[in-house]
N, C-alpha and C positions, 0 to 999 in steps of 0.2 A: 842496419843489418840488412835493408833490403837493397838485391839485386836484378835488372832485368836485360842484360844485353846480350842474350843467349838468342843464335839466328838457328832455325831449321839443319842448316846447312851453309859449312863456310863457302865464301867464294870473292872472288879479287873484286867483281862490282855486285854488288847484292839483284838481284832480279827484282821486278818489280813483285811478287808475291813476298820474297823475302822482306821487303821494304813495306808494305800494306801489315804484314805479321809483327814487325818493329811498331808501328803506326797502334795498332789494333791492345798489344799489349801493353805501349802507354797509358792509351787512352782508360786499359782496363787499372790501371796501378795509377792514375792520376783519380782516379775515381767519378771519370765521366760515363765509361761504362760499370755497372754494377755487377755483385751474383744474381743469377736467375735473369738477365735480362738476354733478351733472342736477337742473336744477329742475322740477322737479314740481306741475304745476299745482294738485293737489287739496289738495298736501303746504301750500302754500305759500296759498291760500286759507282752508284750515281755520285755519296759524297766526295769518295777517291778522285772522280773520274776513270774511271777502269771499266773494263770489261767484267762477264762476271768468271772469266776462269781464273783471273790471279787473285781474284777475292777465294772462289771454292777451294785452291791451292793453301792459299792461308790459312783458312778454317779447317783445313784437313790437318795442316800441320801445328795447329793451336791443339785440335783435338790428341793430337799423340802427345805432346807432353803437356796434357789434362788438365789446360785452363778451359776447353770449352770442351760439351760434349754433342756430340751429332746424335739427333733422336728422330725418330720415323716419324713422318709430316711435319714435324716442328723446326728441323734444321738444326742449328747451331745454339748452343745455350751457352752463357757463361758457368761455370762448376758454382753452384751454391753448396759447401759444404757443412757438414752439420760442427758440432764444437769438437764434438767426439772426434772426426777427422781429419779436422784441424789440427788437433792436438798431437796425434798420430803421426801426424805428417810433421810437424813440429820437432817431435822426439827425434825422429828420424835426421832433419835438418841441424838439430843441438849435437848427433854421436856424428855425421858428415865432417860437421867445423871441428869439431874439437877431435877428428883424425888429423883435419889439416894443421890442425895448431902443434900437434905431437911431430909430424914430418916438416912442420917448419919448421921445429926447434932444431931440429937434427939437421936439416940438410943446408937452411938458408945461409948464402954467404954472406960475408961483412957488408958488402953496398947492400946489401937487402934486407938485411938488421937495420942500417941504418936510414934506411928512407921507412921504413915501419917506424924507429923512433921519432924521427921529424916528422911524419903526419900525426903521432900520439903526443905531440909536442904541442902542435897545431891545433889539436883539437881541448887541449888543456886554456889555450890562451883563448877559447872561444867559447867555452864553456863560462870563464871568467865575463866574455862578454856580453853572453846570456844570447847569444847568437843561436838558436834551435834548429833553426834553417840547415847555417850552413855548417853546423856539427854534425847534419842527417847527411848529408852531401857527404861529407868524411869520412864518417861512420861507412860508407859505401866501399871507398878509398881504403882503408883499414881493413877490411875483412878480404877486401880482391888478392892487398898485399900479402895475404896470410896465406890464402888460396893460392895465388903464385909462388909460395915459398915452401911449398908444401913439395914441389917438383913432379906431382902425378897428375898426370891430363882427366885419368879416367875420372878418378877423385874430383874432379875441378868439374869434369862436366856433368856428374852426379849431385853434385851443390845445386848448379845451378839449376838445373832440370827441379831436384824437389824445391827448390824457393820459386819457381815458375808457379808449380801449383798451390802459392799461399796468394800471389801478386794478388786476387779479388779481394784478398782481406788484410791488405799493405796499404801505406802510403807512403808517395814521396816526401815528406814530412813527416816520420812515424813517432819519430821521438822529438813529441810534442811538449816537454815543461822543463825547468830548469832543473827540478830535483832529478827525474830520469836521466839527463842529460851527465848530470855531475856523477850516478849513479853508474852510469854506463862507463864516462873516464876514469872510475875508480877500479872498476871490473877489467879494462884494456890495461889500466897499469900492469895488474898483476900477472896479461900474458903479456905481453911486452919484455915484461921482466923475465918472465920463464923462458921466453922464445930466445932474447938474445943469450942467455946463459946457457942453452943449451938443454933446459929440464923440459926435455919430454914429456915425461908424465904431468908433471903439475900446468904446463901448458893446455894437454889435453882437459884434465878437471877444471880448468880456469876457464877455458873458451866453452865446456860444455853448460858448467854454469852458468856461464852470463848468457849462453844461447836460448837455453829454456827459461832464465827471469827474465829476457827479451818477451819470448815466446808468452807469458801467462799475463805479462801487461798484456799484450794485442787482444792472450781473450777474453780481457775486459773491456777491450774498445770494440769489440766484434760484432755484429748484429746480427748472432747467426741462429739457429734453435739447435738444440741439443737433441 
């Protein structure tokens, strides 16, 4: 369920801030930067190699879609949020997808039902495997496809903006054991099944449930205070 390839601002080659922000928010969703830990412009130029204005650029534009926050003398933080916000923010992420899942029922066409099947296809015969890895990598794949079949842009970039501000409490491996694994292919069936038949509704309650049972495992992997 997690996504991060949301740039500031599109463009045919990305600028070198655009690219340092790509860079920056890995590193936050790979979990080598943390919550609460201070970016440091000079720190973080020197590792780039950069100057420090496509670092300040990036950190400006981390700051607007609220993975870090800019604080007086202290510079740049990563958002340590408490559970309570998470969860907030979570809600909100679970009513986003399960709009997408209702306009995907509705709008997607046949080529796009059917590549939604074959990666839910995919991700059955991996789950089989015990493969966690790369069912997370899928899982990725699956919810884009869904978001794309949805057909509204604003919608698509409202997802991904609030999953932006969970990235400190994600990982690229989030769905870490077999039973979640099989849990989750069991949850995709049933939008799968609503999306290609065209049930609206039951799409939406299907992708909102599985959103927020996503959501309450993470906050039980979260290290966060309440």
């Amino acid at each position: 369920m997690s996504t991060h390839d949301s740039k500031p601002s599109p463009a045919s080659a990305p600028t070198l801030a655009v690219s340092l922000y790509n860079e920056i928010i890995s590193e936050i969703h790979s979990g080598k930067i943390v919550p609460g830990a201070r970016l440091e412009e000079i720190e973080l130029a020197s590792r780039y190699n950069v100057s420090r204005t496509p670092v300040r650029e990036a950190l400006r534009n981390l700051a607007v879609t609220g993975v870090v926050e800019i604080r007086p003398r202290r510079g740049a933080i990563v958002v340590d949020l408490s559970k309570a916000h998470l969860r907030d923010i979570l809600e909100v992420v679970a009513d986003l997808e399960a709009m997408a899942a209702r306009y995907a029922a509705l709008r997607m066409n046949a080529d796009a039902r059917q590549a939604l099947r074959t990666v839910h296809e995919s991700m059955g015969a991996i789950v089989k495997a015990d493969d966690v890895h790369e069912f997370d990598r899928l899982n990725v794949t699956f919810h884009k496809l869904v978001h794309q079949g949805s057909q509204n842009l604003v919608l698509r970039e409202q997802i991904e903006n609030m999953r932006l501000r969970t990235i400190p409490y994600t990982r690229m491996e989030f769905i870490s054991s077999h039973d979640r694994a099989a849990a989750s292919f069991s949850e995709h069936d049933t939008i799968v099944r609503a999306i290609v038949r065209g049930d609206a509704e039951m799409a939406f309650h299907a992708m909102r449930a599985h959103v927020v049972q996503a959501g309450s495992v993470q906050e039980d992997i979260t290290p966060v205070e309440s």
